[in-house]
FIZA-279491 format. One record per residue: x, y, z of N, C-alpha, C in turn. Coordinates in steps of 0.02 Angstrom, whole numbers, plus 50000, padded with zeros to 5 digits. Layout:
BEGIN
XYZXYZXYZ ...
END
This chain:
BEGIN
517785084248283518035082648350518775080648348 518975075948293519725077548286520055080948309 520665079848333521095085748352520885090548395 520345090748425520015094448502520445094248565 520755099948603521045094848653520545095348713 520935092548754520445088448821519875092948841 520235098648831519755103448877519015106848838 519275109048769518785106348713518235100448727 518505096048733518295090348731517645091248802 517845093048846517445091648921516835097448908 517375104448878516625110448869516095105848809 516085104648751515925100148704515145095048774 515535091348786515085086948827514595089648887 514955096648919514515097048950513985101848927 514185104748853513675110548814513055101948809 513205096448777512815091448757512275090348828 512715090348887512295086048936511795092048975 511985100748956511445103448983510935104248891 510955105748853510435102948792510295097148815 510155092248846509895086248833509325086748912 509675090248959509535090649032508725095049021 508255090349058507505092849049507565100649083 507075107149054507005112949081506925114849157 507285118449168507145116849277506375118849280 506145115849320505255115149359504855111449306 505095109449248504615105949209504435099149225 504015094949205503855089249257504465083549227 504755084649178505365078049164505885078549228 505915085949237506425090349293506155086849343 505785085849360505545086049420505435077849436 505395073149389505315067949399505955064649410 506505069549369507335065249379507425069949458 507475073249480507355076249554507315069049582 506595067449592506365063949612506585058449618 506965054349549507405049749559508025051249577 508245054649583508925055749623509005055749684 508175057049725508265058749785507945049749817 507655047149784507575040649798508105035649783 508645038349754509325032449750509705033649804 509335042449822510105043349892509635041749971 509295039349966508785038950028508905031350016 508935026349957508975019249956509735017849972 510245022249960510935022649983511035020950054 510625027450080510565028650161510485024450179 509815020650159509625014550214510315008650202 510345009050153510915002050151511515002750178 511555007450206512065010450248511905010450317 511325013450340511185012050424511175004850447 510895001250348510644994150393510704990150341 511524984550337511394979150273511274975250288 510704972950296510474967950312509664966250271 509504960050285508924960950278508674957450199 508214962150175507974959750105508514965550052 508564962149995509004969449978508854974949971 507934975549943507794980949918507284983349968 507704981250049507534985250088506994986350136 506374981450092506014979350125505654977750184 506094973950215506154970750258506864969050300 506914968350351507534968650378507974962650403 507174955250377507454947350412507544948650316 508034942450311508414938050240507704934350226 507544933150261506934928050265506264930850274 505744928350261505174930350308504714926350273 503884927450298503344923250273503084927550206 503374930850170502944932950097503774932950051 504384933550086504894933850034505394927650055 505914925749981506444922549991506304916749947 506804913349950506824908549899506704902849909 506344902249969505724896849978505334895949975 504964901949924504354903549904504544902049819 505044898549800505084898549722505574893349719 505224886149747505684882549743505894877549669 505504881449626505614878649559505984882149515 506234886749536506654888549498507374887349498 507724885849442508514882349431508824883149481 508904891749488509214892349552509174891149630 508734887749627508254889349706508814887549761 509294880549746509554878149794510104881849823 510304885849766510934891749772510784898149813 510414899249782509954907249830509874905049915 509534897949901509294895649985509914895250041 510444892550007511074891450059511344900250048 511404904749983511444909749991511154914350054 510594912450059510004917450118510154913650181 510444906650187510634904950256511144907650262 511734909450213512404911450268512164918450267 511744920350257511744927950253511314927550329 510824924050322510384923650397510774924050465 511284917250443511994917250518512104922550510 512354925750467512794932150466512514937550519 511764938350502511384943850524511304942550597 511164936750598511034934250677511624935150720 512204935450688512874935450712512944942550754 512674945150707512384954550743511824954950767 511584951050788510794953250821510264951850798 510204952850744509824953750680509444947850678 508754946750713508504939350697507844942450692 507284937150658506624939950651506244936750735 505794940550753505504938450803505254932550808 505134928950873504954922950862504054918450827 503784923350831503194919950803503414922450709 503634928850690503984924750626504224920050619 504734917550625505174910550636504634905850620 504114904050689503624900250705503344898450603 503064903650611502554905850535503004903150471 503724906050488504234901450424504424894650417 504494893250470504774885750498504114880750478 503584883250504502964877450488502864877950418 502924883750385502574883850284503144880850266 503774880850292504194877150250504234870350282 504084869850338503944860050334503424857250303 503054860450262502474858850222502754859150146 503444858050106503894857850081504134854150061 504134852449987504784847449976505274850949941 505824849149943506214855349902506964849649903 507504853149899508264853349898508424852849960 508994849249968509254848650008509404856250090 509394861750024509554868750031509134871150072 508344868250063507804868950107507784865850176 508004861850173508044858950229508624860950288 509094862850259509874866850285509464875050311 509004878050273508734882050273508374882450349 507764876150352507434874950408507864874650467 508554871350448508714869350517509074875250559 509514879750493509584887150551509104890450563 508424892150535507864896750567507774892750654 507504885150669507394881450692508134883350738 508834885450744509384883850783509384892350807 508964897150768508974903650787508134904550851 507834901350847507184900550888507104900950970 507604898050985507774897951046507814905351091 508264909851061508424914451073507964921351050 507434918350994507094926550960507024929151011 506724935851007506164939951035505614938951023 505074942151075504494940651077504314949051015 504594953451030504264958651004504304958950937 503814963150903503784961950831504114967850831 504314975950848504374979150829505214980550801 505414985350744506164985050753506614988150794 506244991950819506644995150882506994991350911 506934983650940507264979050970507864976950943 507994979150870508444977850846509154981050834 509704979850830510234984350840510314987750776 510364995750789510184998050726509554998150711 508834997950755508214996450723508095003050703 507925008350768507535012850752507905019050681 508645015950658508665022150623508615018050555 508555010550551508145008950516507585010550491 507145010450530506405012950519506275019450492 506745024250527506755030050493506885031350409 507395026850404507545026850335507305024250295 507015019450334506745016450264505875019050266 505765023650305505165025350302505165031050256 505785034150254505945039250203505975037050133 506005028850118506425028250054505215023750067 505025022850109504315019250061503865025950062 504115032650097503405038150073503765043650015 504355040249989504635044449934504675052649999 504745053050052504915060050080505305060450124 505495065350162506105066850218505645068950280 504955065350270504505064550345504755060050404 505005061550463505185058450516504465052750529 504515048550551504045046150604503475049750643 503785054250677503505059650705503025061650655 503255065250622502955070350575502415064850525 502545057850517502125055950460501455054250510 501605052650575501255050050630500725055650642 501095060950652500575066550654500025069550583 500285068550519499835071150472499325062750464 499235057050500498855051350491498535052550562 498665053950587498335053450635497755059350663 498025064250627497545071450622496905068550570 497125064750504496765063350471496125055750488 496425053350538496035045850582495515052450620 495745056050667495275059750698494745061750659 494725065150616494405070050551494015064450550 494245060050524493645053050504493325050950559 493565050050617493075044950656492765049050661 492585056950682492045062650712491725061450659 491905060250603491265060450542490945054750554 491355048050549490915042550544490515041850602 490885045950687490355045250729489485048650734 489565054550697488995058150693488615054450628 488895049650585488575048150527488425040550590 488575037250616488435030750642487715032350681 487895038750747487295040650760486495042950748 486785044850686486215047250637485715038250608 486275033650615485925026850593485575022250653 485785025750715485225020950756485995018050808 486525020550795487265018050846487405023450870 487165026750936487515033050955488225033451011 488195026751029488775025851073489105019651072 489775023251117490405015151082490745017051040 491395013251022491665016250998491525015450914 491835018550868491785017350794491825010950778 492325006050785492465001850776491794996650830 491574996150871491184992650885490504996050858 490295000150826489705002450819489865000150743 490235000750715490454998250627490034990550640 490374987350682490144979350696489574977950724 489164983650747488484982850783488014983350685 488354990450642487834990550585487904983450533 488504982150544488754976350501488304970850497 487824970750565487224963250593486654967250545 486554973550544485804974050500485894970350438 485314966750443485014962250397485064967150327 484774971250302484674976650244485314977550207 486004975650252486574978250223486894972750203 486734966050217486914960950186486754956050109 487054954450115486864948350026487014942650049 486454938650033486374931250040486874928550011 487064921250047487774919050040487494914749993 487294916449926486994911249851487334915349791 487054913649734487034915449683486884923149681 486214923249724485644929849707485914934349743 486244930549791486774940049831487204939749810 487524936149772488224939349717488094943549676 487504940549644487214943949587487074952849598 486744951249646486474958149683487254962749710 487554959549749487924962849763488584966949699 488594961549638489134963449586488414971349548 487914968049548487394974849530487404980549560 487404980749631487504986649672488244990049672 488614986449632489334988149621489294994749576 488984991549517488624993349460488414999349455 487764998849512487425003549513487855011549526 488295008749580488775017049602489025019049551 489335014249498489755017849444489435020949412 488665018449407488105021049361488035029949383 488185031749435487905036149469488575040449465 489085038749451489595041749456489975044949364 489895042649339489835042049265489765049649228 489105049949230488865055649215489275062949247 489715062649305489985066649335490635067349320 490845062649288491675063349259491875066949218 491665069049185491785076549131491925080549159 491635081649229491625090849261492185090049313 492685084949308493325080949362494035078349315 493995076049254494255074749211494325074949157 494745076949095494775078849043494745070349006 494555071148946494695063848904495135061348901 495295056648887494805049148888494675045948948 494155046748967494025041649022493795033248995 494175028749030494035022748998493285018249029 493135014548980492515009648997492695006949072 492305003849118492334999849192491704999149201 491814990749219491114987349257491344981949290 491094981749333491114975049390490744968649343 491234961149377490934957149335491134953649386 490564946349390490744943249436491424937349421 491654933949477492264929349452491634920949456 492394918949414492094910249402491994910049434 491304903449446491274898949522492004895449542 492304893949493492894890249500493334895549561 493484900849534493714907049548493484907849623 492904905749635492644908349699492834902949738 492514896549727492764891449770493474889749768 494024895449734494754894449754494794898549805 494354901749823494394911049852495124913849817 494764916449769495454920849723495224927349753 495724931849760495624937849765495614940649726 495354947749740495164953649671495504952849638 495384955449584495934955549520495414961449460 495724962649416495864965949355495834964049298 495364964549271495634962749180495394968049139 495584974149128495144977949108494744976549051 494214980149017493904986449074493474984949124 493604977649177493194972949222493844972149270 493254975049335493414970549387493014965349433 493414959949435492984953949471493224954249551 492794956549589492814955349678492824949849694 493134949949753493104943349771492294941549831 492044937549816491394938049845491264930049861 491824926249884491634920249897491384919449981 491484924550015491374928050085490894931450074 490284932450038489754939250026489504940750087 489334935450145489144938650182489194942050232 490024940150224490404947350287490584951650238 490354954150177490674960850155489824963850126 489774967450174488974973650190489024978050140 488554979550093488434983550055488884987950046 488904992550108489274998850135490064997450121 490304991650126491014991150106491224989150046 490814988950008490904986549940490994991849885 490414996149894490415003349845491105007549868 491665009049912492165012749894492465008649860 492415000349863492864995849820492834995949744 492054999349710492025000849650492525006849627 492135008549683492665016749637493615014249649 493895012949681494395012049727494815008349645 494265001249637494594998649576494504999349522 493985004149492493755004049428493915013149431 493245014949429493315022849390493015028049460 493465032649512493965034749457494485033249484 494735026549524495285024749532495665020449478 495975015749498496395010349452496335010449399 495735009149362495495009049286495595015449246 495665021849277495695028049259496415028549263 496755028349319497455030349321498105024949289 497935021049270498355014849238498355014849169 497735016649141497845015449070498445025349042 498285032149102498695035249091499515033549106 499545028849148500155028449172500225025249108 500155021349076500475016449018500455022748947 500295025848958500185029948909500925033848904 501045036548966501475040748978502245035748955 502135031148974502885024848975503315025549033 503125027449077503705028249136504225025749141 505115026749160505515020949152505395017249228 505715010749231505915008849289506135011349353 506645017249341506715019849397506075025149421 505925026549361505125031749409504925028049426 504785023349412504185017749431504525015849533 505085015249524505365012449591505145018549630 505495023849631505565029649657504715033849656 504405032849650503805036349654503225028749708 503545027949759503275024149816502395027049832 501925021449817501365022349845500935027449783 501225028949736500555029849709500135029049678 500205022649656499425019849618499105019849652 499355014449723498715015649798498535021049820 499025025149827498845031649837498195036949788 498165034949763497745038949688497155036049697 497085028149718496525023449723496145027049791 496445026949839496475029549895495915036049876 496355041449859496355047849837495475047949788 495505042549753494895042849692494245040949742 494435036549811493835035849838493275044149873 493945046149897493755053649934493525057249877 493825055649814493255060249756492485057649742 492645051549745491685051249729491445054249799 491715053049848491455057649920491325064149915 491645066949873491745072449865491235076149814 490805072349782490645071349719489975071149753 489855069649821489015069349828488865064149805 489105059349805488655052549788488595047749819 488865047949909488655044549947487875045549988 487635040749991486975039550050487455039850115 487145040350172487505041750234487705034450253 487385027850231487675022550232488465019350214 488445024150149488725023350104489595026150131 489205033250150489895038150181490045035150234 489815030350295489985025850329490545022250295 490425016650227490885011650205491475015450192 491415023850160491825025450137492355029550212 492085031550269492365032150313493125026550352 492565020850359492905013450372493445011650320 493325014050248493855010750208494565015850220 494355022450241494725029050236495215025450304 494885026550359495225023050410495765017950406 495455011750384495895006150382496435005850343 496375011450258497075014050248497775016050298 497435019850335497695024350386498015022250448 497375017950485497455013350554498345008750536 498045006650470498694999350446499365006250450 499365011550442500085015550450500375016350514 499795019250568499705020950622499895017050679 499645008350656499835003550672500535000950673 500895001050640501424999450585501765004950640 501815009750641502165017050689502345014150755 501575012950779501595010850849502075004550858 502234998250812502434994350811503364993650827 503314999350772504084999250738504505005850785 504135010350808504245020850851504175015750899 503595015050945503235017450999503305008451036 503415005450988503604997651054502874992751076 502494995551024501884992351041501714984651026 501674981551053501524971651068501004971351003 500864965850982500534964350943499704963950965 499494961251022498814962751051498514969451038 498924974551054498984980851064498654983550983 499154984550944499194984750877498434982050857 498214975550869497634972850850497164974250867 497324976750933496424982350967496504988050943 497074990850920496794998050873496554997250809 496564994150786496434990550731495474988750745 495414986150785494734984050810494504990250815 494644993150849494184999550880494325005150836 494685006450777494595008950728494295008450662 494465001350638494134998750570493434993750593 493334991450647492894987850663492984982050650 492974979650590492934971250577493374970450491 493674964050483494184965450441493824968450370 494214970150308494004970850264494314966950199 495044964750217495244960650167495544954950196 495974954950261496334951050295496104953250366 496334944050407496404946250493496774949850522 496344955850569496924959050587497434956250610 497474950250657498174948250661498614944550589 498314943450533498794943050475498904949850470 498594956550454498944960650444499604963650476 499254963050558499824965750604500464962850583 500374954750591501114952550555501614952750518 501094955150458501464958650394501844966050430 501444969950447501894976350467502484975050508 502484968350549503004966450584503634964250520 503324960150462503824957550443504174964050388 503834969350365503784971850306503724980650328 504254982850369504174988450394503944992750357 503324999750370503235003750311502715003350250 502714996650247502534995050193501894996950156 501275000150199501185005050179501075012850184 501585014250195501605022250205501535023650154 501765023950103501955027250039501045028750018 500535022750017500065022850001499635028450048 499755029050092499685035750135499995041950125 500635042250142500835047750086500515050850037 500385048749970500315049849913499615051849914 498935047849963498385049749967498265056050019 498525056650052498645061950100498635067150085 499305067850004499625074249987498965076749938 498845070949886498445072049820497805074149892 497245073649931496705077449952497035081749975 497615083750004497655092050044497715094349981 498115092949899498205099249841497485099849835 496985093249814496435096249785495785101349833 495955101249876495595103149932495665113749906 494865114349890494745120649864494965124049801 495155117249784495425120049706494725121349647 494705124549627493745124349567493885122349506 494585121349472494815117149411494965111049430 494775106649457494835097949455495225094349410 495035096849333495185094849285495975095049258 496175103449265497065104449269497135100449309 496925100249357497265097649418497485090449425 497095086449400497165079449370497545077649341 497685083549274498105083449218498775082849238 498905086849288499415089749308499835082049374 499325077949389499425074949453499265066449439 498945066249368498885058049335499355058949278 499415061249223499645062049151500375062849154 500755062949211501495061849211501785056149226 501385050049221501755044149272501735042749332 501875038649369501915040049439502425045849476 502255048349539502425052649564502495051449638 502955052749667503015051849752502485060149777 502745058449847502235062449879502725069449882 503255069049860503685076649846503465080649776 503505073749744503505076849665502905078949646 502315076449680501515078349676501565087149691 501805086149736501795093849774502145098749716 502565098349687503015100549654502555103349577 502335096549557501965099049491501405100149495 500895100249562500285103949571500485112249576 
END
């Protein structure tokens, strides 16, 4: 290289950087694609709209799940906190305030608080911005909202789907489901009303419940059991090796009387069942598959296999949920529901869906929070992990947040849909890492 001159020098580097540059359409190709197009869509938004959380999130500095009043032990806390207040004035300075029952929701968890001085400086501008919120949760109200939403709905389904367009492929897919779950409800003894109140009429049969003791935990972590049992034997003719061990196990009593939520330890998952007797048989078995095999437990130990870097990991929005999602419609798919069963798995299909649909109406369409919460009712019926009005809130505070998990389940059933190799197909759509709902398309 000595004595090379410049121009030497530049052919030299760029002979190195196409040898090094993955083959075009191969899946490395396709995964740096993928991240390129998620740094310029995370560009975009920080450009329509700086404000907010940084990574976009969200559009208040603040809110009830982020900020640095949720970590008031750490060194920095007092620095970050007066940090996120001048940034709060700032935003408010432009418009930019969270609605007022956020506020409400921030202002009270942090008077339940001891902290720094910083916290309290904190309380007193949320508390000096109150006066003035809005009532509406949606961002449209906000200056700059709606091309917010757009963007950043682009940067959580990893795609260049409008509103419009994501509104329409969820909502084709809500229809598809309720006609099923309605002819499957009727078939049980509910022929009229809507889904969501006939969900809550089967929810009272006695047969579908577990005693709020020992012996309906027991029973109910068994009937967990039992689906995987039934599902097992069928994974060979869907997936190539290794499929890993999964069984439901119940959590400590300790565990229960904290009400911990689900969790993971492989090759076990512990439900949360300190509530057994609002969660009916019927909603429990997509939760096997959903977290164990052939969702989570199947697709995680390939993702770690593969090593993904950080930026795939960012840039490939929604698909672990998405896959979880995706793995429920395969045991559906698989013939191994009872018509009870294809009920729970209907309702769980939905409430993926409803929470996007919802979230649309909120953020597009200007819809009040009441509003939001009766579609919610009259679609999912009765909650399954949270109140619908905690959820609604979240979509208020956390625009998007889950599209991506829609997305990704959306795309993975339209590829597999009539395909008779399952198995490539898997290969091709788990064994690379995570993947957005572009890049799925790409390497199927």
């Amino acid at each position: 290289m000595r004595g090379a001159g410049p121009h030497r020098r530049h052919v030299l580097v760029g002979l190195a950087a196409t040898a090094l540059a993955p083959p075009p359409g191969s899946a490395d190709a396709i995964i740096a694609a993928m991240i390129r197009r998620g740094e310029a869509r995370e560009a975009a938004l920080r450009r329509a709209f700086p404000f907010g959380r940084p990574d976009g999130g969200s559009p208040y500095v603040v809110g009830p799940r982020h900020g640095a009043w949720l970590d008031l032990a750490a060194p920095d806390a007092a620095a970050r906190l007066d940090a996120e207040t001048e940034r709060l004035r700032s935003a408010a300075a432009k418009g930019v305030v969270p609605p007022a029952f956020l506020l409400d929701q921030i202002i009270a968890a942090q008077g339940k608080l001891q902290g720094p001085d910083a916290l309290r400086r904190q309380r007193d501008a949320l508390e000096a911005l109150r006066p003035g919120a809005r009532a509406a949760p949606g961002v449209w109200a906000l200056p700059g909202g709606r091309a917010y939403y757009a963007a950043r709905l682009a940067c959580a389904t990893g795609t260049d789907w409008t509103p419009e367009q994501l509104e329409a492929r969820v909502g084709a897919a809500i229809r598809r489901l309720v006609l099923r779950a309605e002819g499957l409800l009727a078939g049980l003894g509910f022929p009229r009303g809507s889904v969501g109140a006939r969900l809550r009429a089967l929810k009272t049969r006695p047969e579908h419940l577990y005693t709020d003791d020992d012996a309906g935990r027991a029973r109910a972590v068994a009937d967990m059991n039992a689906a995987l049992d039934r599902l097992r034997p069928k994974l060979p003719g869907v997936f190539h090796p290794p499929i890993p061990p999964a069984a439901i196990r119940r959590m400590s009593p300790a565990d229960e009387r904290a009400r911990r939520r689900g969790y993971r330890a492989p090759p076990f998952y512990f439900p949360d069942l300190a509530s057994v007797r609002d969660r009916p048989r019927f909603t429990l078995v997509p939760v096997a598959y959903h977290e164990t095999l052939p969702g989570h437990l199947l697709q995680l130990p390939r993702q770690a296999d593969r090593v993904p870097s950080p930026a795939q990991l960012r840039y490939a929005p929604g698909y672990a949920e998405g896959w979880a999602i995706y793995a429920e419609s395969l045991a559906d798919r698989m013939g191994l529901l009872s018509p009870v069963e294809q009920v729970g798995f209907c309702q769980s299909q939905l409430f993926r869906l409803a929470r996007v649909a919802a979230d649309i109406g909120l953020h597009w369409h200007g819809w009040d929070r009441p509003r939001a919460m009766r579609f919610l009712e009259e679609t999912v019926g009765f909650e399954l992990f949270f109140p619908f009005a905690q959820e609604v809130d979240r979509y208020a505070a956390e625009p998007a947040g889950f599209a991506g998990d829609a997305a990704v389940a959306l795309t993975l059933i339209e590829l597999a849909a009539g395909r008779g190799d399952l198995r490539a197909f898997h290969d091709k759509v788990l064994n690379r890492g995570p993947l957005s709902a572009e890049a799925l398309r790409e390497v199927a």
